[in-house]
C-alpha positions as CSV (number, residue, x, y, z in Angstrom):
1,X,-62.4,-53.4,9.1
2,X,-63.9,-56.3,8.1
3,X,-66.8,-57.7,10.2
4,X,-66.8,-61.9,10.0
5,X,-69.6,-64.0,10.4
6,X,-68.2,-67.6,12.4
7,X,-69.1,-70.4,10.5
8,X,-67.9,-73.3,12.9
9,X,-66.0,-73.4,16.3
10,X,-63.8,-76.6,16.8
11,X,-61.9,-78.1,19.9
12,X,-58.6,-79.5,18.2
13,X,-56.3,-81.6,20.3
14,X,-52.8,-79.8,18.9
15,X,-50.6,-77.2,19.2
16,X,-49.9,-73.9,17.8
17,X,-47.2,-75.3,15.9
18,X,-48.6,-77.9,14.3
19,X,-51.7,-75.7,13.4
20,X,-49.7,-73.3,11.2
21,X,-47.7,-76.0,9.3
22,X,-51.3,-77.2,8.7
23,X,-52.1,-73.5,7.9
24,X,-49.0,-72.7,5.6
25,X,-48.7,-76.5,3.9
26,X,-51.6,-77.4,3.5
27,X,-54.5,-74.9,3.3
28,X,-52.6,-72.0,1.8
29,X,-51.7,-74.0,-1.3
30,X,-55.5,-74.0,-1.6
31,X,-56.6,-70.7,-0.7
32,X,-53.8,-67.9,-0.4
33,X,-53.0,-66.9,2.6
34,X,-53.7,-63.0,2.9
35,X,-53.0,-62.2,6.5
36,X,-51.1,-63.4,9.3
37,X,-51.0,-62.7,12.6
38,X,-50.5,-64.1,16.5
39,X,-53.7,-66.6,16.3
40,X,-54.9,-65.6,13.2
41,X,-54.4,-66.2,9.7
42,X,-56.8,-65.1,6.9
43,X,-57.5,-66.7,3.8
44,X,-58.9,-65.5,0.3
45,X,-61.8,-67.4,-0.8
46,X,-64.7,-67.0,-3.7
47,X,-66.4,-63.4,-2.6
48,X,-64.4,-62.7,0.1
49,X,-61.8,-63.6,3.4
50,X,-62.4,-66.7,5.0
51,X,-60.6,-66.2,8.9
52,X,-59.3,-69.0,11.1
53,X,-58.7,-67.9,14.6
54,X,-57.2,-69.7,17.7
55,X,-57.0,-69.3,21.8
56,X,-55.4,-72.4,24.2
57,X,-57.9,-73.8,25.9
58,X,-56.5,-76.2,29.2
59,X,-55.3,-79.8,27.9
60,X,-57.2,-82.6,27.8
61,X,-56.2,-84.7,30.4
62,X,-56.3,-89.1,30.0
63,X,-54.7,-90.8,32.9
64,X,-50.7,-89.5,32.5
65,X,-51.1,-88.2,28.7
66,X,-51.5,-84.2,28.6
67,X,-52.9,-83.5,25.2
68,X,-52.2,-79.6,24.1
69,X,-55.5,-78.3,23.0
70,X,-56.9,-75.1,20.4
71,X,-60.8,-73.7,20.0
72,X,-60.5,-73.0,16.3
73,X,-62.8,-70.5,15.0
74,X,-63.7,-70.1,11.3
75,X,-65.3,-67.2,10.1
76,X,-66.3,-65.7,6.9
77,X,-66.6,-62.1,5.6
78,X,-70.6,-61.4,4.5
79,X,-70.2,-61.5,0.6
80,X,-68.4,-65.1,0.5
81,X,-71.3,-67.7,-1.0
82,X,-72.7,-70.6,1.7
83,X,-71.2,-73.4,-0.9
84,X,-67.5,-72.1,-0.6
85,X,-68.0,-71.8,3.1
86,X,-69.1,-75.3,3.1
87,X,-65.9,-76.5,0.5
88,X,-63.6,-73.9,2.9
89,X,-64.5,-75.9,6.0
90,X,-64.8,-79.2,4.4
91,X,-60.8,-78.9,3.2
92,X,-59.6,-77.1,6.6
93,X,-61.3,-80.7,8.2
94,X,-59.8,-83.2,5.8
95,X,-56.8,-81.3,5.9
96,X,-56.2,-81.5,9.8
97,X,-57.8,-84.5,10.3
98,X,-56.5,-86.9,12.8
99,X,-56.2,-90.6,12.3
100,X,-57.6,-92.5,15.9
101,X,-59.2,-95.7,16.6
């Protein structure tokens, strides 16, 4: 088994659902999709597997909105270069990005 280095942790205010249409639109007509499992979905990048893994973590809480939120871990297998881990992350943000203000 593969042993993955985590590149970033984020706290995203979605659900489950909406993370893998995100995953399956969006980012694995980018970088196909290689594995996919409960809370996990693996990606094949430039040298290697980049991995995107998920747990609930308790909502955020504003007055009477509940907002459903995910820690999102990304990870990368040793061999894949710093630069496509940088471009990886940089498309998994713009990709999921949320409008606000």
């Amino acid at each position: 088994m593969s042993q993955f280095e985590n590149a970033v942790t984020l706290d995203m205010s979605c659900t489950e659902r909406e993370l893998w249409r995100w995953l399956d639109e969006l980012i694995a007509r980018l970088y196909p999709m290689r594995q996919r499992e409960q809370s996990l979905a693996e990606f094949q990048v430039d040298g290697g597997l980049a991995r995107i893994h998920w747990e609930p973590l308790p909502d955020r809480v504003i007055a009477l909105v509940r907002l459903k939120r995910l820690a999102v871990s990304i990870g990368f297998e040793a061999g894949v270069p710093g630069a496509e881990r940088d471009e990886f992350v940089r498309q998994f943000r713009l990709h999921t990005l949320r409008g606000g203000g």
